[in-house]
BALO-546591 format. One record per residue (C-alpha): residue number from 1; residue in one letter; x, y negated, z negated. Coordinates in nm, 4 decimals, decimal comma. Example, Ala and Ser with C-alpha at 12.3 -4.5 7.8 and 13.67 -1.06 7.14 Angstrom:
BALO-546591
+-----+------+----------+----------+----------+
|  nr | rest |       xx |       yy |       zz |
+-----+------+----------+----------+----------+
|   1 |    A |   1,2300 |   0,4500 |  -0,7800 |
|   2 |    S |   1,3670 |   0,1060 |  -0,7140 |
+-----+------+----------+----------+----------+
***
This chain:
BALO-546591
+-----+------+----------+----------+----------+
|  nr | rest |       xx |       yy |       zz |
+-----+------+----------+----------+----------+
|   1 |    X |   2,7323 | -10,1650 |   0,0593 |
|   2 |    X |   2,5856 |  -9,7974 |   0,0283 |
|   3 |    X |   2,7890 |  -9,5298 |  -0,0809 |
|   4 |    X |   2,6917 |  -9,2022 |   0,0908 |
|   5 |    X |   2,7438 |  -8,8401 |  -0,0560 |
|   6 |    X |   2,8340 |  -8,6515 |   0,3049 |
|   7 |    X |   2,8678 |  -8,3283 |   0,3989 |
|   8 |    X |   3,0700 |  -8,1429 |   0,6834 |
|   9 |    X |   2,8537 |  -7,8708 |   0,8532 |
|  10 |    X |   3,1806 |  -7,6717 |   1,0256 |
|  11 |    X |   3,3600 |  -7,6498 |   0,7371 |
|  12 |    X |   3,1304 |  -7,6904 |   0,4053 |
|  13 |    X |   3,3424 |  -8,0213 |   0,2932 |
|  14 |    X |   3,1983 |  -8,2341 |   0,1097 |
|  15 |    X |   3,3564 |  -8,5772 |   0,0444 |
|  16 |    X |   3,2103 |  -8,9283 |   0,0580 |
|  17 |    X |   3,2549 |  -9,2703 |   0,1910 |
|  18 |    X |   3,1027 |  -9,6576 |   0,1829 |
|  19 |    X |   2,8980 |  -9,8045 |   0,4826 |
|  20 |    X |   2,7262 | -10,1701 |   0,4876 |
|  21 |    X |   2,3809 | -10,0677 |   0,5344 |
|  22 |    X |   2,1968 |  -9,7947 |   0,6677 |
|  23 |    X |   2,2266 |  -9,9334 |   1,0277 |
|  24 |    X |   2,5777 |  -9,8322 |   0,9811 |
|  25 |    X |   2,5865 |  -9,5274 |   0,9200 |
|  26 |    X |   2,3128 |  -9,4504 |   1,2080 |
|  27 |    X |   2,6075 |  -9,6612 |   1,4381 |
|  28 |    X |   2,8931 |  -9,4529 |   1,3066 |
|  29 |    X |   2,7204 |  -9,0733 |   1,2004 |
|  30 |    X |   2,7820 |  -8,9443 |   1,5976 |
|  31 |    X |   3,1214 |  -9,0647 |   1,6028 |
|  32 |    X |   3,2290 |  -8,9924 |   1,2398 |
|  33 |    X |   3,4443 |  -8,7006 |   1,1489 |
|  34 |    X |   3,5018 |  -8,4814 |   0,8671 |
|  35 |    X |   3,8559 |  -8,5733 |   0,6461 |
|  36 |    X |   3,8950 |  -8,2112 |   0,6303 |
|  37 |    X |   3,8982 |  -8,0347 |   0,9444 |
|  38 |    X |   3,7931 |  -8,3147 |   1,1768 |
|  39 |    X |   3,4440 |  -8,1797 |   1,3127 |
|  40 |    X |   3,1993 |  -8,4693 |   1,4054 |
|  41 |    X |   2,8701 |  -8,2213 |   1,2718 |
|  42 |    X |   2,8658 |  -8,4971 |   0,9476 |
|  43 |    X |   2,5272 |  -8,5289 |   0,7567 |
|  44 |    X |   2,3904 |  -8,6831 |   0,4551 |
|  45 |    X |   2,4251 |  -8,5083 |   0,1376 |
|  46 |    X |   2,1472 |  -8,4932 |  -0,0919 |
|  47 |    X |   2,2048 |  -8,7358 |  -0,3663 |
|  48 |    X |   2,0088 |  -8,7884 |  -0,7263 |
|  49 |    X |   1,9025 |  -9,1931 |  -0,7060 |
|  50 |    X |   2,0977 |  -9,4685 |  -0,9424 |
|  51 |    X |   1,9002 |  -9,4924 |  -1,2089 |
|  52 |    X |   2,0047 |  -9,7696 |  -1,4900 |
|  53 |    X |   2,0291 |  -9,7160 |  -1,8620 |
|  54 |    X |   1,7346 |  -9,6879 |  -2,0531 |
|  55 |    X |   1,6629 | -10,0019 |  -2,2121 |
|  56 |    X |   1,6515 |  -9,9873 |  -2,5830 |
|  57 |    X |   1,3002 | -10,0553 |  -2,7689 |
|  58 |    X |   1,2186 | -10,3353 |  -2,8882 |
|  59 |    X |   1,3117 | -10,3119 |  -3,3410 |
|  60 |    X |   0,9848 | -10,2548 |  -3,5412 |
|  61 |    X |   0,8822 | -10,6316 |  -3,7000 |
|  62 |    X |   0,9992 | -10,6172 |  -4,0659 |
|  63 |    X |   0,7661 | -10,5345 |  -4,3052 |
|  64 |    X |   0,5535 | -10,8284 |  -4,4474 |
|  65 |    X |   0,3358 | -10,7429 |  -4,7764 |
|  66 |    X |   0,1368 | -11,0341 |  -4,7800 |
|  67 |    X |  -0,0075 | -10,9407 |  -4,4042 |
|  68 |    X |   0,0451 | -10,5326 |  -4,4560 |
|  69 |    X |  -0,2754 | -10,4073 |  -4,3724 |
|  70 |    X |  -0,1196 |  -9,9985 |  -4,4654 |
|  71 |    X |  -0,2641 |  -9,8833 |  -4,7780 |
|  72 |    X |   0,0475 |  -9,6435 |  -4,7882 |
|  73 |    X |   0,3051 |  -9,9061 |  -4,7494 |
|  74 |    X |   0,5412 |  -9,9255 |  -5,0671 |
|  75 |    X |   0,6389 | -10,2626 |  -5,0080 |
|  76 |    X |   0,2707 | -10,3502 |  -4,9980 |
|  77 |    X |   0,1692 | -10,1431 |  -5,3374 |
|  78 |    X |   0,2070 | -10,4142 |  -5,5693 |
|  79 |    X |  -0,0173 | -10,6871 |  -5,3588 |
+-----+------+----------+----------+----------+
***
């Protein structure tokens, strides 16, 4: 399922609906009609994409002072 953002040309409605693919809305754009005031002049709207959440990083490894190889560590001062 795609859910389009549309926009009536006539009357400057926008509104927006679900179609199964794109193939779909080629099939139904000539015959579809605006909600509003019933004109068929029905385009695409411009839409931002779906972008996911950011994925968190990765937490830094925990400090080892045995391995530390950061002269300015303070867990590493005493080794």
């Amino acid at each position: 399922m795609i859910h389009y953002n549309l926009h009536c040309v006539a009357c400057g409605h926008d509104f927006d609906d679900w179609f199964e693919n794109m193939a779909d809305w080629d099939a139904r754009k000539s015959s579809f009609a605006c909600p509003s005031c019933g004109a068929a002049q029905v385009e695409k709207a411009l839409m931002a994409p779906s972008v996911g959440a950011s994925k968190a990083a990765a937490p830094e490894p925990a400090c080892n002072p045995a391995t530390c190889c950061n002269p300015g560590c303070a867990m590493a001062a005493g080794f």
